[in-house]
C-alpha positions in Angstrom: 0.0 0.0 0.0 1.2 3.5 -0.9 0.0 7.2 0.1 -0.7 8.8 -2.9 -0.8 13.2 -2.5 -1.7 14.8 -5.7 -1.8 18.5 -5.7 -3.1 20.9 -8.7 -4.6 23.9 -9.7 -8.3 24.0 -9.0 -9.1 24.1 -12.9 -7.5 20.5 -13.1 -10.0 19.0 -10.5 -12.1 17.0 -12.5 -8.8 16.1 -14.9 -7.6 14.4 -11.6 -10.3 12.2 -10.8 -10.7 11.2 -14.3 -7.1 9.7 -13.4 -7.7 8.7 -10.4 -10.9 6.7 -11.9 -8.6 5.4 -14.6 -6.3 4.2 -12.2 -8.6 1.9 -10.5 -8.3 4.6 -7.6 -11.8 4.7 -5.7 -11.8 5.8 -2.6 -10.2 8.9 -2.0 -10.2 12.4 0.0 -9.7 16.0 -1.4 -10.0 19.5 -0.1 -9.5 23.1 -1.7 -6.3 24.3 -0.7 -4.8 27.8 -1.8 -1.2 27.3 -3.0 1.5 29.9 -2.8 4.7 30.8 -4.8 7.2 32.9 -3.9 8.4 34.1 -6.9 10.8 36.7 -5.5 14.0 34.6 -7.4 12.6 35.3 -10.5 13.3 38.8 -12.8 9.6 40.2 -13.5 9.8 39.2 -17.0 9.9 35.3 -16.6 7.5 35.6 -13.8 4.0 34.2 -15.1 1.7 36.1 -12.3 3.7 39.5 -12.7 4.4 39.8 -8.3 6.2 38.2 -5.9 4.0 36.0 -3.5 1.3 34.4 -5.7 -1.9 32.9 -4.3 -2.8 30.0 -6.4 -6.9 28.3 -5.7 -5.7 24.3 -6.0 -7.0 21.0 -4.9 -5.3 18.4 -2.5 -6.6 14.6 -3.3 -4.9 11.7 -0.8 -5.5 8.1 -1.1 -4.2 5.0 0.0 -3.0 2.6 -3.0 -2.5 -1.1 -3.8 1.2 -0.9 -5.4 -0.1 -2.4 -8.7 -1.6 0.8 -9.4 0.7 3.6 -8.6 3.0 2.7 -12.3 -0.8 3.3 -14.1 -1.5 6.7 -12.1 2.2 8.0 -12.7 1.8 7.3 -16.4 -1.6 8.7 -16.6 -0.4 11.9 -15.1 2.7 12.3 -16.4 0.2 12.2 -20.2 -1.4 14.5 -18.8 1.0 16.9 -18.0 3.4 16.5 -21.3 -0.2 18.1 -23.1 -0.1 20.8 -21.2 1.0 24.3 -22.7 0.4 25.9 -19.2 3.1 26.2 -16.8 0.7 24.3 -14.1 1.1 20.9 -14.2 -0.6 17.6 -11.6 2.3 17.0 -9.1 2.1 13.9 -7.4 4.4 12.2 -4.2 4.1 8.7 -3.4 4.6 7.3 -0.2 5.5 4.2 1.8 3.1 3.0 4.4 4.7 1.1 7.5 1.2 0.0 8.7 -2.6 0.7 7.8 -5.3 -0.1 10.7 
């Protein structure tokens, strides 16, 4: 069993449980989370929101998954994102469990 976090921009919500559902993923948990960027590296020009400290509306999904369906989900989202000519993308962290109860 691994802990799957996926964070994204709000926009990609329904994207990501289209993958999840692909994935064989069912049960699942998600809030709205506002994401922030600070962007104060950057010269002006590069930077896509035009200040320093963006505030980003994004989702937070976390599930518990069998192991035989992480390599499906990565590939799915990993599509996903090489479509994409935005500079927002699905990130995703997988985890090892030690124990589930």
């Amino acid at each position: 069993m691994k802990l799957v976090i996926i964070t994204a921009i709000a926009e990609f919500e329904k994207e990501v449980k289209k993958i999840l559902k692909e994935s064989k993923v069912l049960s699942y948990s998600y809030r709205d989370v506002k994401g922030y960027r600070d962007s104060t590296e950057e010269a002006v020009g590069t930077n896509w929101f035009g200040a320093e400290m963006n505030e980003t509306q994004s989702v937070l999904f976390y599930a518990l998954v069998p192991k035989n369906n992480i390599s499906l989900l990565m590939n799915l989202v990993n599509e996903f994102n090489d479509k994409q000519e935005a500079k927002s993308h699905i990130h995703v962290a997988v985890l090892n469990v030690e124990q589930t109860n």
